[in-house]
TORVO-874891 format. One record per residue: residue number from 0; x, y, z of N, C-alpha, C in turn. Coordinates in pm, whole numbers, plus 32768, in hexadecimal, padded with zeros to 4 digits. Example, Ala and Ser with C-alpha at 12.3 -4.5 7.8 and 13.67 -1.06 7.14 Angstrom:
BEGIN
> num/npx/npy/npz/capx/capy/capz/cpx/cpy/cpz
> 0/8527/7DC7/830C/84CE/7E3E/830C/8528/7EB6/830C
> 1/8505/7F1F/82C4/8557/7F96/82CA/850A/8003/8313
END
This chain:
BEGIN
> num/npx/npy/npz/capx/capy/capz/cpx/cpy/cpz
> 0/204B/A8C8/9A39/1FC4/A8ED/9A5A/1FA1/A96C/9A0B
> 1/1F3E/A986/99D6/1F04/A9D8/9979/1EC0/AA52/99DB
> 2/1EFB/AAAE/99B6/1E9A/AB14/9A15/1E33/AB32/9A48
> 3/1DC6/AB06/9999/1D1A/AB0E/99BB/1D18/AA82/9A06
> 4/1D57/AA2B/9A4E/1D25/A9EE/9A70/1D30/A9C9/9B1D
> 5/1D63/AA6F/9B46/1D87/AA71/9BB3/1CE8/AA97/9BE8
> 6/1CCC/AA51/9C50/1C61/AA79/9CAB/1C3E/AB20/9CD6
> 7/1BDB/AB5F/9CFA/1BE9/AC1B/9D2C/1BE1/ABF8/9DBA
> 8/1BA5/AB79/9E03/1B88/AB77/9E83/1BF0/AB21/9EB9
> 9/1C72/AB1D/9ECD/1CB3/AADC/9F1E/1CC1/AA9E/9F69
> 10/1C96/AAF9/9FC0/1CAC/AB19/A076/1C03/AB04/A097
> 11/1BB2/AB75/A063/1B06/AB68/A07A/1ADA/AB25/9FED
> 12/1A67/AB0E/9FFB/1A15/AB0D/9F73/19CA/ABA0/9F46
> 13/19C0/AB58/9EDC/19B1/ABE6/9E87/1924/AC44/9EB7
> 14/18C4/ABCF/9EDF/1855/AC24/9F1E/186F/AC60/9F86
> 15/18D8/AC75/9FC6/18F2/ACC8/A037/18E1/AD82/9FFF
> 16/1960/AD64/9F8A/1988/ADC5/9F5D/1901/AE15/9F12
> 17/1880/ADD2/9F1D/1814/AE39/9EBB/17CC/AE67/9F26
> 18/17EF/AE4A/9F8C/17A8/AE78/A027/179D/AEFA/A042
> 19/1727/AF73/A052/1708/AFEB/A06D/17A2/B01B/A0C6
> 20/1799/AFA6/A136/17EE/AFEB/A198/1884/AFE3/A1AA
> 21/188F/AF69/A13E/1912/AF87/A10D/193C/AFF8/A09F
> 22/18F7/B03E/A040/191D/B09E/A011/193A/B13D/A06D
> 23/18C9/B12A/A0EA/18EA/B1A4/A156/1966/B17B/A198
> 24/19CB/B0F2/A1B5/1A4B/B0D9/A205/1AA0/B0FA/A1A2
> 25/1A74/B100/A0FA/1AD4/B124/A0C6/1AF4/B1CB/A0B3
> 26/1A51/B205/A0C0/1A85/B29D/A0A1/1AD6/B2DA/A0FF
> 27/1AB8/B29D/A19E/1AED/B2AC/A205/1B9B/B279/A228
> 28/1B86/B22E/A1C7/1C54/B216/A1CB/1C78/B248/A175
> 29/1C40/B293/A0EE/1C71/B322/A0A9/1C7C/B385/A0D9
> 30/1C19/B3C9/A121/1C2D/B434/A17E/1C87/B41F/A1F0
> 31/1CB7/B3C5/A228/1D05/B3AD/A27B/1D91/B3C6/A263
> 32/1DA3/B37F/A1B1/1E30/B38B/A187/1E35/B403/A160
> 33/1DB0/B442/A139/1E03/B4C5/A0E3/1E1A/B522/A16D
> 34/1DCD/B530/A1FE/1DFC/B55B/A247/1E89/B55A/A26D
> 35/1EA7/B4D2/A290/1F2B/B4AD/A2E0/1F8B/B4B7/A257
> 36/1F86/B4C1/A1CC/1FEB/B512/A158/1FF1/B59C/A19A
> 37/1FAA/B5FF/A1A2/1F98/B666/A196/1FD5/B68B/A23F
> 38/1FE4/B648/A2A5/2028/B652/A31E/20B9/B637/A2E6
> 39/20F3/B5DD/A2E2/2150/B5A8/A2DD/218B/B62A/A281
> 40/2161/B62E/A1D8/21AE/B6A3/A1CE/219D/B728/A1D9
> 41/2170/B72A/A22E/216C/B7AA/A28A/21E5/B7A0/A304
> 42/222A/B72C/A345/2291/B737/A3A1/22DC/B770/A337
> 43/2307/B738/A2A7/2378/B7A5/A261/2362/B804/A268
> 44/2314/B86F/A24A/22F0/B8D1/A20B/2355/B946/A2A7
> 45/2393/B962/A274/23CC/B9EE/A2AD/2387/BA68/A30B
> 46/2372/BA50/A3B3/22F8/BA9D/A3D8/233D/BB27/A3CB
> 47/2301/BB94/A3CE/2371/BC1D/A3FC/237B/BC16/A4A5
> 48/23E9/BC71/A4A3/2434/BC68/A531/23B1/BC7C/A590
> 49/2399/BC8B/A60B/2370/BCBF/A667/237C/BD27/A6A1
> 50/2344/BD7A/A6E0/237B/BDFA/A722/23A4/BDF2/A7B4
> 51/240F/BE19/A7A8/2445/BE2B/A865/23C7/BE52/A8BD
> 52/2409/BE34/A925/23A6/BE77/A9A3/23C8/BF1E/A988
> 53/2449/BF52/A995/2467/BFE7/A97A/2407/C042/A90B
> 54/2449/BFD5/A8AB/239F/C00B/A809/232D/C03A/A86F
> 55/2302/BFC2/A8B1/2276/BFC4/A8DA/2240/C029/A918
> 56/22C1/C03D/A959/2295/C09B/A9C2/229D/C12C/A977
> 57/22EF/C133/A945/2302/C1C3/A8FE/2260/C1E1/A8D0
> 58/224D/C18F/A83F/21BD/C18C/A81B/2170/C1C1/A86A
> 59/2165/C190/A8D6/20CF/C170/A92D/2120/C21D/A970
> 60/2198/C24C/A9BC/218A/C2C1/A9D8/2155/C329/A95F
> 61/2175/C329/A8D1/216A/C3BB/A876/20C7/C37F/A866
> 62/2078/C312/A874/2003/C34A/A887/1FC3/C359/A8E1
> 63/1FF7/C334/A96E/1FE5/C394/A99E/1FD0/C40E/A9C9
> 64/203A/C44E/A993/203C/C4D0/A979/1FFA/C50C/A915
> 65/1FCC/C4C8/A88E/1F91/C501/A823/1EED/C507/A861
> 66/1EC1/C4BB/A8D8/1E4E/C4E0/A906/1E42/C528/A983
> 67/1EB0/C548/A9BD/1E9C/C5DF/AA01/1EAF/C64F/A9BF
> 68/1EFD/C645/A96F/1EEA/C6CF/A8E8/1E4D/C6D7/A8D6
> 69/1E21/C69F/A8BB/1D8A/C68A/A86E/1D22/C6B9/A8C2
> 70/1D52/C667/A94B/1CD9/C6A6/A995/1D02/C72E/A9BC
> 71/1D5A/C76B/A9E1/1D7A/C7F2/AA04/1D2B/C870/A99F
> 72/1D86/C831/A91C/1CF7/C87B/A8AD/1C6B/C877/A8A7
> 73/1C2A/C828/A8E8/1B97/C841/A905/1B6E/C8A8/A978
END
């Protein structure tokens, strides 16, 4: 079988494929894939660690304190 002489409409006919609203199902399953690419490798991607609860707390006490310094000086 000769290539050019393979049919483009298979499955549909070809007037499907010149349809307004089939070109919007297609932009919409591009944006879909390049989303769900762009998820997927993102599970690789290496997050940085998290901070303890201890971190947290430290943090949240020295500013604490850096805003009773502050107000005292007023």
């Amino acid at each position: 079988m000769q290539p050019d002489s393979v049919l483009a409409g298979v499955l549909l006919p070809d007037t499907i494929f010149a349809q307004e609203w089939m070109w919007y199902l297609g932009a919409f399953v591009a944006f879909n894939t390049i989303v769900f690419v762009g998820l997927s490798i993102g599970k690789f991607v290496p997050w940085p660690p998290q901070p303890s609860k201890t971190t947290l707390d430290e943090w949240r006490n020295r500013t604490a304190r850096n805003r009773t310094h502050d107000d005292e000086g007023d």
